[in-house]
Structures are given as C-alpha cells and as structure tokens.
C-alpha positions as CSV (number, residue, x, y, z in Angstrom):
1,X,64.0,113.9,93.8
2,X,65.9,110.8,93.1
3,X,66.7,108.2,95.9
4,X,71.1,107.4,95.6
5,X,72.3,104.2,96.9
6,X,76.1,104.6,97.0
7,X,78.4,102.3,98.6
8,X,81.8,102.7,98.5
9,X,83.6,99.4,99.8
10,X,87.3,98.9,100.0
11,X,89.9,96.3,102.4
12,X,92.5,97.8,103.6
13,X,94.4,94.5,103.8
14,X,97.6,94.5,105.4
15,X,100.9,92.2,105.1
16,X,103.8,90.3,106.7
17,X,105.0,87.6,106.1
18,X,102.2,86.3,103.6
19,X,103.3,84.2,101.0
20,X,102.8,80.9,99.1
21,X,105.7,79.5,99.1
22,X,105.9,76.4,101.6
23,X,109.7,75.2,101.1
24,X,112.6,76.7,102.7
25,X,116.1,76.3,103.8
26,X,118.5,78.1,106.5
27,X,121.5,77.3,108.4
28,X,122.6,77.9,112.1
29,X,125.7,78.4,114.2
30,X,126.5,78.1,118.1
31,X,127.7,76.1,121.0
32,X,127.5,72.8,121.7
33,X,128.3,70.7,124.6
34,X,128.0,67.1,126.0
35,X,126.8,65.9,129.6
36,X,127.8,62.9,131.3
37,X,129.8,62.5,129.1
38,X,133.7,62.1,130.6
39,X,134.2,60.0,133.9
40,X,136.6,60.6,136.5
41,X,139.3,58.3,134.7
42,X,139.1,60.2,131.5
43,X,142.4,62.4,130.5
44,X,141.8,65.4,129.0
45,X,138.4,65.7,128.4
46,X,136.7,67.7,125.9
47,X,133.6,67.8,126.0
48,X,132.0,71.2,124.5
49,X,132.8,72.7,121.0
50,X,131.6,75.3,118.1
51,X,128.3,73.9,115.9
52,X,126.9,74.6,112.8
53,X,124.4,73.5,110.8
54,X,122.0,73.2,107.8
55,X,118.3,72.5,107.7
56,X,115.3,72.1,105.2
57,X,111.6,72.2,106.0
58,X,108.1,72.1,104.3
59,X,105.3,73.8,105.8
60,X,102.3,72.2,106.0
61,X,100.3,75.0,107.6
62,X,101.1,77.9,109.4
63,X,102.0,76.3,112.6
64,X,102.8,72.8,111.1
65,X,106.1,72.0,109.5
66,X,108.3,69.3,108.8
67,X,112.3,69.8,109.1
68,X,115.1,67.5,108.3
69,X,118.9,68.6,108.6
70,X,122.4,68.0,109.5
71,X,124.0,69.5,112.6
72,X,127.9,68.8,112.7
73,X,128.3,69.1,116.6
74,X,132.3,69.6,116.9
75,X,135.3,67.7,117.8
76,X,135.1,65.8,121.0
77,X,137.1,64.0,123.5
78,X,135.7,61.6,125.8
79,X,135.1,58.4,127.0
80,X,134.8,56.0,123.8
81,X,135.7,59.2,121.6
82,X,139.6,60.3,121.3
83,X,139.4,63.8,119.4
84,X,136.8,62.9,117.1
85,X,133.6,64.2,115.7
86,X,129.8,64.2,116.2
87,X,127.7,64.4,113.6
88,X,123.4,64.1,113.6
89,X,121.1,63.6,111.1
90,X,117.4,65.0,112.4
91,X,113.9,64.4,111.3
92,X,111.3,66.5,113.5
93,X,108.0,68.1,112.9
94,X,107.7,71.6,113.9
95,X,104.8,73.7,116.0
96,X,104.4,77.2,115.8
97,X,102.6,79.4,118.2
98,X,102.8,83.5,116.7
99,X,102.5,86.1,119.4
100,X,102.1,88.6,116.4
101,X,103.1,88.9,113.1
102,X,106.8,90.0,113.6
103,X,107.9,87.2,116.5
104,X,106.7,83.4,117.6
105,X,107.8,80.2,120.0
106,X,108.2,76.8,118.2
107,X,109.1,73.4,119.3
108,X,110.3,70.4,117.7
109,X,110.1,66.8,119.2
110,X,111.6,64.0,116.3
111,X,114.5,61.7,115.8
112,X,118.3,61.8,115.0
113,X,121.0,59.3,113.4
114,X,124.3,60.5,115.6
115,X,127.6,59.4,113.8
116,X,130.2,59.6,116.4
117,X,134.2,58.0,115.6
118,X,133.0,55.2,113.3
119,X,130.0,54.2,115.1
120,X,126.3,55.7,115.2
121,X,123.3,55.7,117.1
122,X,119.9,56.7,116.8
123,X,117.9,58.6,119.5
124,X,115.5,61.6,120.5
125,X,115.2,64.9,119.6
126,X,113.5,68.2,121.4
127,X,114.2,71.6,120.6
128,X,112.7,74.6,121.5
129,X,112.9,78.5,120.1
130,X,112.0,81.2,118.7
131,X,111.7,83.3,115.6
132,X,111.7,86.6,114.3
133,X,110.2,87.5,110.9
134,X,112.6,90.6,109.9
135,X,112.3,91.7,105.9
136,X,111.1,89.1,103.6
137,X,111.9,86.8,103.2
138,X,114.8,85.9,105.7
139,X,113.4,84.8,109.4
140,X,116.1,84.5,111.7
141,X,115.7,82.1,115.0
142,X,117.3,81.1,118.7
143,X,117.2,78.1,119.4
144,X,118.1,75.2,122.3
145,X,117.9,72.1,120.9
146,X,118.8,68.2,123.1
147,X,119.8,64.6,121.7
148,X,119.0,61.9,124.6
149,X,121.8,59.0,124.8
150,X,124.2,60.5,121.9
151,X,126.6,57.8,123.4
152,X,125.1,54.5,122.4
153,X,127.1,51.5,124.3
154,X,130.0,54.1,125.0
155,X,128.7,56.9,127.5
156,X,125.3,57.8,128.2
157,X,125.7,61.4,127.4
158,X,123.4,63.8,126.0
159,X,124.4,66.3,123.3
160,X,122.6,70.2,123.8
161,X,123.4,73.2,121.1
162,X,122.1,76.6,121.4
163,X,122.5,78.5,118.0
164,X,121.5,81.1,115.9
165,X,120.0,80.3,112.9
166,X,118.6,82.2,109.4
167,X,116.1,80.8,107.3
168,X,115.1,81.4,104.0
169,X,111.6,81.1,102.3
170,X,111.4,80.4,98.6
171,X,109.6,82.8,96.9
172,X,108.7,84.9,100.1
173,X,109.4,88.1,98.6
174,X,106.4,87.5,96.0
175,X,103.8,88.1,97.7
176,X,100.0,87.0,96.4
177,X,97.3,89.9,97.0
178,X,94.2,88.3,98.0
179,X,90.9,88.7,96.0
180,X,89.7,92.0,96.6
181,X,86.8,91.9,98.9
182,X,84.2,93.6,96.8
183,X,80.3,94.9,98.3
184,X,77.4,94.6,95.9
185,X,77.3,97.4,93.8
186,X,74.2,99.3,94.4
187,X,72.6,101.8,91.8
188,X,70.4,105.0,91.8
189,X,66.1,103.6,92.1
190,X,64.1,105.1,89.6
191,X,61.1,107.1,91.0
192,X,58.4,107.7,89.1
193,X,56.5,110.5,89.2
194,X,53.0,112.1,87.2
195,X,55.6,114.0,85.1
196,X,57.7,111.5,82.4
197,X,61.6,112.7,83.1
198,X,64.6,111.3,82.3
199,X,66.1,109.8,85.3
200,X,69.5,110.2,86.8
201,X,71.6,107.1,87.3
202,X,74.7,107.5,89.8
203,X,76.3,104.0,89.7
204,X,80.1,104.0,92.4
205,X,82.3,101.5,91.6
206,X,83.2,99.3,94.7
207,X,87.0,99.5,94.8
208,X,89.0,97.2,96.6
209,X,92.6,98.8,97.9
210,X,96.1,96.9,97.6
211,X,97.8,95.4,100.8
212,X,100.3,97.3,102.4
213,X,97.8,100.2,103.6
214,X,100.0,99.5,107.0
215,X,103.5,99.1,108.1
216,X,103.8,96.0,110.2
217,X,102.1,96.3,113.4
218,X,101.5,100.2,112.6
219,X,98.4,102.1,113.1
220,X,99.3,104.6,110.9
221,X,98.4,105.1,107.6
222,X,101.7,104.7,104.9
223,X,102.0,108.3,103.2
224,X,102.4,105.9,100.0
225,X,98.8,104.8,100.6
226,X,96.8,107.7,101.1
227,X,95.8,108.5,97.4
228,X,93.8,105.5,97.9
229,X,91.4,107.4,99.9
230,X,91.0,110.2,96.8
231,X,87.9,109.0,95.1
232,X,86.1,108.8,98.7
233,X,87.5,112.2,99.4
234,X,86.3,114.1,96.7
235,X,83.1,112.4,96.4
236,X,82.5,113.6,100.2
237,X,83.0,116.6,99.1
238,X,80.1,117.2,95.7
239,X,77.4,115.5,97.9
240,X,78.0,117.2,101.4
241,X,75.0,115.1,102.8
242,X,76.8,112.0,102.6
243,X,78.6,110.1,105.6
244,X,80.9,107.3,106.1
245,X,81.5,104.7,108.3
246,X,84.8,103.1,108.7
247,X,85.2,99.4,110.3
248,X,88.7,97.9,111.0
249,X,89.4,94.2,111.6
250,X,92.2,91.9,112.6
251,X,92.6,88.1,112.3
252,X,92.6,85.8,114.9
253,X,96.3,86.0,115.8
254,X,97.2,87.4,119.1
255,X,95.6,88.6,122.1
256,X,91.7,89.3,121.6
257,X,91.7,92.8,123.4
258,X,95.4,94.0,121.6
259,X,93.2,93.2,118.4
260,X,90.4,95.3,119.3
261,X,92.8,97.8,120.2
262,X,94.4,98.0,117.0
263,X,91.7,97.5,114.3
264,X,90.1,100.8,115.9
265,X,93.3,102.9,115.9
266,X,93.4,101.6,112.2
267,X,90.0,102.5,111.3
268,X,90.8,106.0,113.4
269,X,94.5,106.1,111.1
270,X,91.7,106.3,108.2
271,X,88.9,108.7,109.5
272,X,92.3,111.1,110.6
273,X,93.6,111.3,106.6
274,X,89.8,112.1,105.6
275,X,89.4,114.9,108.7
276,X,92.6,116.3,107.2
277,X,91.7,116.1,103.5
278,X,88.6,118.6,105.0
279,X,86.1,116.2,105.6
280,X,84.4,117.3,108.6
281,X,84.9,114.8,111.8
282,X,81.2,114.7,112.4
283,X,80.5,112.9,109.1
284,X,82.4,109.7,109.6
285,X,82.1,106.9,111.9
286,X,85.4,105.0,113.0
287,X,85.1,101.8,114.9
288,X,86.9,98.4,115.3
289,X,85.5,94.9,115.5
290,X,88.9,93.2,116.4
291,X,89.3,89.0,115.4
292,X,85.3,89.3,114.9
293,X,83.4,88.8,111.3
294,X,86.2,87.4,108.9
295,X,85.6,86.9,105.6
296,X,88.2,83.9,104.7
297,X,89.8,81.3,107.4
298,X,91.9,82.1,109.7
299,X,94.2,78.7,109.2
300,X,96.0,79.7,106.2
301,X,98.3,83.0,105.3
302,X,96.0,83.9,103.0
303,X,93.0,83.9,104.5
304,X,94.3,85.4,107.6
305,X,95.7,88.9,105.3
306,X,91.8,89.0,104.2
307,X,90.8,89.2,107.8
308,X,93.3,91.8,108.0
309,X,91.6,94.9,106.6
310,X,89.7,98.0,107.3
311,X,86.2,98.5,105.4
312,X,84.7,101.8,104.2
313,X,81.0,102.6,103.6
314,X,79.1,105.3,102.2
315,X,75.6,104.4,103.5
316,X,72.5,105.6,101.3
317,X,71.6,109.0,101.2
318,X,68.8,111.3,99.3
319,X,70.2,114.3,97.3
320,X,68.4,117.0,95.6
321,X,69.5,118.1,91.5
C-alpha cells in the first residue's frame, strides 16, 4: 500500500485589457458651443460649431492618469470675436471608476490656456465620461467636457464640447502573462514495511494554464482552451478513486455579489468540460469565492489578472498497485 499525495494546481487567469504599457494617445470629434456668450446688441451671432481634438496621457495607475491636449473649438462669432477661432490647451488629471472590465465613468478637473482672436486666457477645466474597452488596444470614449470664463475681459462665456473620442494604448496588444501561480509539488511517502520493497514514487507536475481560459465577461469555457484540462482528465480516469475540487475567483472590480456570481459559474464552466470528458459529476467539487483570497494586489493590471483565475485540486488519496 503506498500513500499518493497528488495535487494538481492550475490558474485559469483571464484577460482584458491588461497590459504594461502606460502611454497613450487618441483624438475626438463633436460639438461645441459657447454660453453667454452674444448680448442682445450683437449681429449675427455664432456661437456653436464642429470640434476636434488630440490628446496624450500617462497612466499612473489604473484609475489615475494625467492628460494634456489640444481641442480646436471652431470658428466663432460673438461679442469681442468677429468669425474667429478658439483654441485650448488642457492639463487635467484623470479618475477612473470601472464598472467591469469592458466599460467605466471618468472625470477630469485641470486647467486650460484658451487662445481666442489674438488674445488668450487661462481658466478651469471639468469633464466628465465614459469609456468603453472594445479590442485591444483601441478604447473608445463620450465625453462632456466645460471651460469656465473662456472670454477673459471680452464676454464671460463658457465653452462646453461633447465628443467622441478613440484612444490608443502603446503596446496594448502585447499582453504580459503573469507568473504562473504554482502549489507545492507534493510526492508519494515512503512506507515502510517488515518486507524491504522497492517503493513507488508518483510525482504530478503542478501546471499553471495561460490566460485567456475565458472570453471577456464569459462563463464559458473557450473551445480553444479545453485541452488544457487533458492531463487532469486522463489522470481521473487511471486512478478512479481520485476527486477534484475546483475554486473560481475574481478581483476586486465590480459589485461583490456579481463576483461571486461569476467565479462559481466559472468554476461550474470547468467541472461541465470534465463531466463531459466522462468524469463522473459526483467526483468534483465546483465552488466560487468571488473578490475573496487574492494572491497579488488588486491596485495594478497585473495583479488584478492573477486574482482573476480558477484553481484545480486533486486532494490526496490512497491507491492500491
């Protein structure tokens, strides 16, 4: 009789929007208009027009950035401007609240140099939106943004744009797989009995799985990604005592019952492909622990697509030769 330790450990850690890169670069286009801007005297006013813009930001962390950018805010006339152009040079830092891993709210609160005719001005910024993370690495953003007092000694107007934007991160599409979170690799214990034998040593490889187990706020399994699960599969199979338990997790993103919700259909996803493969339901374990138990912090990309994962254990078990 020899006693087998086997543990079979893997992270099923998932992606989106995880990279390294913290530079990036977009531009937007809209509507912009001016208010209190043109008096009763003034002829012809004109006093909204077509925008466009370019920006540039760093990110510090995940919800801290800091953007700087041009917006040329069209052709104008009104009071102290005769059909000429606004232009403002902006310097804001940017928060970032994520809902989930595909959308988020953000806000900006800075400055601005506005060049209008051949005078300029400086004065406040606040802008509010929000952003949609489509296909790396493009995220594309809506967005009402306000300069206070755009009019300097001329008009106390205030300038207001709403645009839609698209932002590019460099080197988004290169994305850097986290260190595989490996469990102690555990090997057969020798038993000794009256009789000198040889004994049998069963050592399992702890095996940590690629990201990308998931689509995007899916809880099913990719087809791609279920040869993963082949070793555990057939080794269900030559040792028919054995059982598995199977553990999904989230990070700390989003709502703390939507996270429980979907590291158990995840772990579930996993426990399904094994029932399928012929391992009988009554063998494995599938639970979820939600935003509970990370194993890297939850304050940068990359720990957060550690948190993401779903672990699988083969618990010790005795077999017979």
């Amino acid at each position: 009789m020899n006693k087998l330790a086997a543990v079979i450990s893997g992270a099923l850690v998932l992606s989106s929007m995880n990279a390294n890169a913290n530079f990036y670069l977009g531009g937007k286009v809209g509507k912009a208009w001016l208010n209190d801007a043109c008096t009763s005297v003034t002829v012809n006013c004109d006093d909204d027009s077509a925008t466009l813009g370019l920006l540039g930001g760093y990110e510090f962390l995940d919800w801290l950035a800091l953007e700087a950018g041009y917006d040329y805010l069209g052709d104008y006339t009104v009071d102290g401007v005769s059909d000429d152009s606004i232009g403002a040079w902006t310097l804001a830092p940017k928060f970032t609240w994520h809902f989930n891993d595909s959308t988020g709210v953000y806000a900006k609160l800075g400055a601005a140099r506005v060049d209008y005719g051949s005078a300029n001005d400086t004065t406040f910024l606040g802008a509010v939106g929000f952003e949609f993370f489509t296909t790396d690495p493009i995220t594309v953003r809506l967005e009402y943004q306000q300069l206070t007092d755009v009019g300097g000694n001329w008009t106390d107007a205030t300038a207001h744009s709403a645009t839609l934007g698209f932002i590019y991160k460099f080197g988004h599409g290169a994305q850097t797989e986290p260190e595989p979170y490996v469990a102690e690799e555990m090997v057969a214990e020798e038993v000794v009995e009256e009789v000198v034998v040889t004994p049998v040593v069963k050592m399992f490889e702890a095996k940590a799985i690629d990201s990308g187990a998931f689509a995007v706020n899916s809880t099913e399994l990719k087809t791609e990604s279920v040869p993963m699960l082949e070793e555990l599969v057939e080794f269900m199979k030559q040792y028919p005592q054995s059982n598995v338990e199977i553990t999904g997790y989230t990070d700390s993103r989003g709502a703390a019952a939507y996270n429980q919700t979907l590291s158990e259909k995840r772990a579930q996803s996993v426990a399904d492909v094994l029932v399928k493969e012929g391992i009988d339901s009554s063998r494995i374990t599938a639970t979820g622990e939600g935003e509970n138990n990370p194993i890297a912090s939850n304050e940068t990309r990359e720990g957060r697509a550690q948190n993401r994962r779903v672990e699988i254990v083969v618990p010790a078990f005795e077999y017979q030769e």
